[in-house]
C-alpha positions as MATLAB code, in Angstrom:
seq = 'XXXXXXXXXXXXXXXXXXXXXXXXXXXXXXXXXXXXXXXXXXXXXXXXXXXXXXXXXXXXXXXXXXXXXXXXXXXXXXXXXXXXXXXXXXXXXXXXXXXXXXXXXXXXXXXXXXXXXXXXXXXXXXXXXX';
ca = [
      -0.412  -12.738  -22.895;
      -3.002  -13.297  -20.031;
      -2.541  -10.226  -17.959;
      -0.634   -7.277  -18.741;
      -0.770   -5.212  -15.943;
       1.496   -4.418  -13.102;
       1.109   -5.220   -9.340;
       0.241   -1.300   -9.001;
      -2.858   -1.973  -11.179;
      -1.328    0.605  -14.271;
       0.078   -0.441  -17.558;
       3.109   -2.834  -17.397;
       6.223   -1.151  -17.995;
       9.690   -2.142  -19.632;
      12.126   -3.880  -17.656;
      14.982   -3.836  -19.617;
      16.295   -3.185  -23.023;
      20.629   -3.961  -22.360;
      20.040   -7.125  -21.834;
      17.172   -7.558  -23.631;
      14.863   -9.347  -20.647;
      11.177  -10.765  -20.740;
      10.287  -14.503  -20.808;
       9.784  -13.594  -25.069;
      12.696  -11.354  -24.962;
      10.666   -8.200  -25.283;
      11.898   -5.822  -22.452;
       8.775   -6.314  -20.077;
       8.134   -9.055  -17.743;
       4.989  -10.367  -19.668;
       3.797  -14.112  -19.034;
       1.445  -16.454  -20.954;
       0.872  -19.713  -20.668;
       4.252  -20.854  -21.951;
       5.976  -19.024  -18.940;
       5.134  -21.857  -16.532;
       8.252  -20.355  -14.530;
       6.018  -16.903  -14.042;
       9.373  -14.589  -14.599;
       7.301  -11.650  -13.838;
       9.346   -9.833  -11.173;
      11.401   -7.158  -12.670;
      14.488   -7.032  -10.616;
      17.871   -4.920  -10.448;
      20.154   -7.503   -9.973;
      22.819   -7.400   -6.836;
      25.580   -9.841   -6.671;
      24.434  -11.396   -3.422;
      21.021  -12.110   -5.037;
      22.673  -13.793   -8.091;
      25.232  -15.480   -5.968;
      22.078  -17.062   -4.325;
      20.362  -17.793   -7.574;
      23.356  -19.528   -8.095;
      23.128  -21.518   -5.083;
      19.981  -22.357   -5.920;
      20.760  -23.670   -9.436;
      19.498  -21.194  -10.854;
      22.856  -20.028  -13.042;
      21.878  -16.347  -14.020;
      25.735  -15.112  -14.894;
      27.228  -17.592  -16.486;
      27.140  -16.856  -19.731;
      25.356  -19.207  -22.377;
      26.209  -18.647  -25.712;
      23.652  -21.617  -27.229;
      20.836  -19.686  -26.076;
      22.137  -16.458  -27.105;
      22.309  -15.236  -23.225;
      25.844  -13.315  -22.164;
      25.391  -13.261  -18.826;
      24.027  -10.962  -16.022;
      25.676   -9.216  -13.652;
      25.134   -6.475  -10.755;
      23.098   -3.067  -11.713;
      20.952   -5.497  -14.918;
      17.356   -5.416  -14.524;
      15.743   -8.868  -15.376;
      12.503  -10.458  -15.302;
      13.225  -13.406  -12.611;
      10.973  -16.365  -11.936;
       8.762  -15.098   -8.392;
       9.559  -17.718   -6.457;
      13.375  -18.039   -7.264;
      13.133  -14.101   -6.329;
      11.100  -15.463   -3.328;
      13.299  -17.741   -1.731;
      16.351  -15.389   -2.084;
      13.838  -12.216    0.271;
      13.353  -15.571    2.566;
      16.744  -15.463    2.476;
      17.849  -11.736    2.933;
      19.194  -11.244   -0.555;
      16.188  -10.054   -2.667;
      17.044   -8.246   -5.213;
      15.342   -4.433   -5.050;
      12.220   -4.732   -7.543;
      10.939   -2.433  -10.154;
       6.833   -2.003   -9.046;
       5.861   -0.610  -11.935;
       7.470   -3.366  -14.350;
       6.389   -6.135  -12.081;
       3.810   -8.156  -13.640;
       0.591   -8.606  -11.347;
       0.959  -12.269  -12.133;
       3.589  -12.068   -9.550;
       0.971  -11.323   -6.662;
       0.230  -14.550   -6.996;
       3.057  -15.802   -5.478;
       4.276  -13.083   -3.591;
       2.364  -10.524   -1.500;
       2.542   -6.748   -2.096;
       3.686   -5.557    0.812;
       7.058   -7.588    0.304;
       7.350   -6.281   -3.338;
       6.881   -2.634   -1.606;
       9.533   -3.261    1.090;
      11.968   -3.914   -1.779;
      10.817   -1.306   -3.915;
      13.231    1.351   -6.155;
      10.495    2.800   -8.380;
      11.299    6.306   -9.563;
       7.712    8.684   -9.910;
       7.526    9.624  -13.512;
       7.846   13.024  -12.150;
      10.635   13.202   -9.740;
       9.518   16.333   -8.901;
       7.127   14.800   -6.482;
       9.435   13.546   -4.416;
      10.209   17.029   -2.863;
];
């Protein structure tokens, strides 16, 4: 895996476990050279944003039971491709993003400030939020 950080600059978190997401199906949105898609945004799914995905051929609830995939549906967290989750903020129906999952790989497509304006990270310590 070529970077393994998120677009915070700490550790990479986990995604999601129920589905099972991750370009190698291992709960984190890591990317290597065989991810030429860069699914490295960890997103909470809404059903406007996967209506769009839709739209945009990019069937994410549908399930497929070849590839072993059940379908997605509102409240999953996935790792999407950044610029399918780019052209669906362009759009006004980005999914909110998980910051601290979010692979830094994604920065290279998408700027910061737009991952922060979509932002639903919870602090470790929600007592900080007081």
């Amino acid at each position: 895996m070529s970077d393994n950080r998120n677009v915070l600059g700490g550790e990479l978190e986990e995604c999601g476990s129920d589905p099972v997401t991750g370009f190698y199906r291992d709960g984190c949105c890591t990317s290597g050279p065989q991810d030429v898609g860069s699914h490295t945004v960890c997103a909470v799914l809404t059903a406007e944003f996967l209506r769009h995905q839709q739209q945009l051929g990019n069937d994410l609830i549908t399930p497929r039971p070849e590839y072993d995939f059940a379908g997605l549906g509102p409240g999953d967290r996935w790792c999407v491709v950044a610029m399918r989750w780019l052209q669906s903020h362009r759009a006004g129906v980005a999914a909110p993003v998980v910051l601290a999952a979010t692979n830094a790989l994604a920065l290279e497509i998408i700027p910061l400030e737009i991952l922060r304006e979509h932002a639903i990270d919870v602090p470790a310590d929600p007592s900080s939020l007081t």
